[in-house]
C-alpha positions in Angstrom: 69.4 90.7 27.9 68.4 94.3 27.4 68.6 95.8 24.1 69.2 100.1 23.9 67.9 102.3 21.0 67.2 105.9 20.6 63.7 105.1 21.6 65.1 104.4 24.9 64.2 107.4 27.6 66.3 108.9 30.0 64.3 107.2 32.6 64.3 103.7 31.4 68.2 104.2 31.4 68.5 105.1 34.7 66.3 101.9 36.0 68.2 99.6 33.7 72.0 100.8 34.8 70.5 100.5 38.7 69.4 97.1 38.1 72.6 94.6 38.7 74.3 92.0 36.3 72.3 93.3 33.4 73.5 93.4 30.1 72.9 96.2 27.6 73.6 95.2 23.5 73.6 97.7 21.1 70.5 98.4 19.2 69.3 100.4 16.6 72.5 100.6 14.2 74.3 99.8 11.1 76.7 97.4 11.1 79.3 99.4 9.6 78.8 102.3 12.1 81.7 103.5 14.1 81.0 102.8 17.7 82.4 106.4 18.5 79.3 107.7 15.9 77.0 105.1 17.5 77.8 106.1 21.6 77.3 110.0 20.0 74.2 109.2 18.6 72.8 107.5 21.7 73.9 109.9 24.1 72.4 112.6 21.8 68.7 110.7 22.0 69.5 110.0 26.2 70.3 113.4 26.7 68.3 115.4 24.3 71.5 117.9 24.1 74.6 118.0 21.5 77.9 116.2 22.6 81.0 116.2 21.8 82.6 113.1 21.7 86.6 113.3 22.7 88.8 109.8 21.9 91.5 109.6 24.7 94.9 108.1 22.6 96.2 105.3 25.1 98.8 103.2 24.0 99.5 104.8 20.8 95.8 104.6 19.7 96.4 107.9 17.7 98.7 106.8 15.0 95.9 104.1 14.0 94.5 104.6 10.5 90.8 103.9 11.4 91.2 106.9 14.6 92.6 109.2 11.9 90.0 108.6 9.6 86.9 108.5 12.3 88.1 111.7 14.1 88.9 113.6 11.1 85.0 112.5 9.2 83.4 113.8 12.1 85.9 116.9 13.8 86.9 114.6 17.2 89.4 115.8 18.8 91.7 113.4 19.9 93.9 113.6 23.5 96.9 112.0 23.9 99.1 112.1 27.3 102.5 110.7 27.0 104.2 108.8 30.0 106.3 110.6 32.4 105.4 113.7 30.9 103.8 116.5 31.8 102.6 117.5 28.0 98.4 116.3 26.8 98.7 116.9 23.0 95.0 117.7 21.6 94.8 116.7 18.0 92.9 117.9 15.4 92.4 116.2 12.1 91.4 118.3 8.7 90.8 116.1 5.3 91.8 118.3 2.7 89.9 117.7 -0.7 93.6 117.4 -3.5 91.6 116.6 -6.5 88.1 115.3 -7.5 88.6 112.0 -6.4 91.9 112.7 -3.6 92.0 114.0 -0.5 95.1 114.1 2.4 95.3 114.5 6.0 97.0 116.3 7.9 96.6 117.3 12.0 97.8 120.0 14.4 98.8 119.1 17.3 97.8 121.8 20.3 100.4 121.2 23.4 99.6 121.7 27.1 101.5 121.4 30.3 99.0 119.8 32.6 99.5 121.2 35.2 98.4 124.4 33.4 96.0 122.8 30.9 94.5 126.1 30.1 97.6 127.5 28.7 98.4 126.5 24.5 102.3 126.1 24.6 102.4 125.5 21.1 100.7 124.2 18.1 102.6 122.6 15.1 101.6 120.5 12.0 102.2 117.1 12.3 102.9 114.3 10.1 99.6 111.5 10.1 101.6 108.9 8.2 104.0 108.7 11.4 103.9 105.4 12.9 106.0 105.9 15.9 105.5 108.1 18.8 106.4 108.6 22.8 104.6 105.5 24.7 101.5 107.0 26.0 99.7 105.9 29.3 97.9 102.7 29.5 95.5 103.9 31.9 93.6 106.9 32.3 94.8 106.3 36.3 98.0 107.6 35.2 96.6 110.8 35.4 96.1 110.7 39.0 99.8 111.4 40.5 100.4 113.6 36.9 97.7 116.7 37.3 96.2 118.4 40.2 92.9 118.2 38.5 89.8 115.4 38.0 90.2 113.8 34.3 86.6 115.4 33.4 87.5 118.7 34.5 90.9 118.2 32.4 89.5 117.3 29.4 87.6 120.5 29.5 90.6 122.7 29.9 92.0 120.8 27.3 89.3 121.3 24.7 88.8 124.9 25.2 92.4 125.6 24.9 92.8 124.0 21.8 89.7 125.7 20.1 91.4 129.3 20.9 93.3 130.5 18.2 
């Protein structure tokens, strides 16, 4: 067993994930740290640049309180591709401070065609206390017979349309 912390070098990383049948426990962390913050964090101290964490909705993952809350704490985007669709929603979450003590959330949601990922269609303010939604993919395999493009390169064209206003 093999535990990772942020004292953990690039280098060492590399030799560990070569190494087969090892297992690597988290390290270094608060118990009542999101593992999005925690996987951010790490890749941060691996990588020694900035990242930007993105949380891919499958299965209707996005109408979950604890996504809502996480991705709107710490500015995630969220992606969310229904089935037999050709829409990727990007979601952005804003807590908006009510009164001293109250605060509400609310999201836009940034539509793409993906086959055209780069191109906004729309953006409109959605409801966060809406439980129901389109099924989304299961998989991230999905993807493959939906867009002419690799998932990385995707989620890129994705991201950048949704932070043009």
């Amino acid at each position: 067993m093999v535990v990772v912390h942020k004292e953990t070098t690039k280098e060492i990383m590399k030799i560990l994930l070569d190494m087969d049948g090892i297992l690597l426990n988290r390290g270094d962390t608060d118990n009542s740290e999101e593992e999005i913050i925690y996987f951010k964090r790490m890749a941060e101290c691996c990588s020694g640049d900035l990242c930007l964490p993105v949380i891919i909705s499958l299965r209707n993952g996005k109408m979950k309180d604890s996504i809502q809350k996480t991705a709107a704490d710490e500015g995630i985007p969220v992606i969310s591709f229904t089935q037999e669709c050709v829409d990727a929603v990007v979601i952005t979450y804003q807590v908006q401070k009510t009164s001293e003590s109250n605060f509400h959330l609310s999201a836009k949601e940034h539509v793409f065609d993906i086959k055209t990922p780069w191109a906004r269609k729309r953006v409109k303010n959605t409801d966060v206390s809406r439980k129901t939604d389109q099924n989304e993919i299961e998989s991230i395999e999905e993807l493959r017979y939906l867009s002419n493009f690799s998932f990385d390169v995707l989620v890129c064209y994705l991201l950048i349309g949704a932070k043009e206003e």
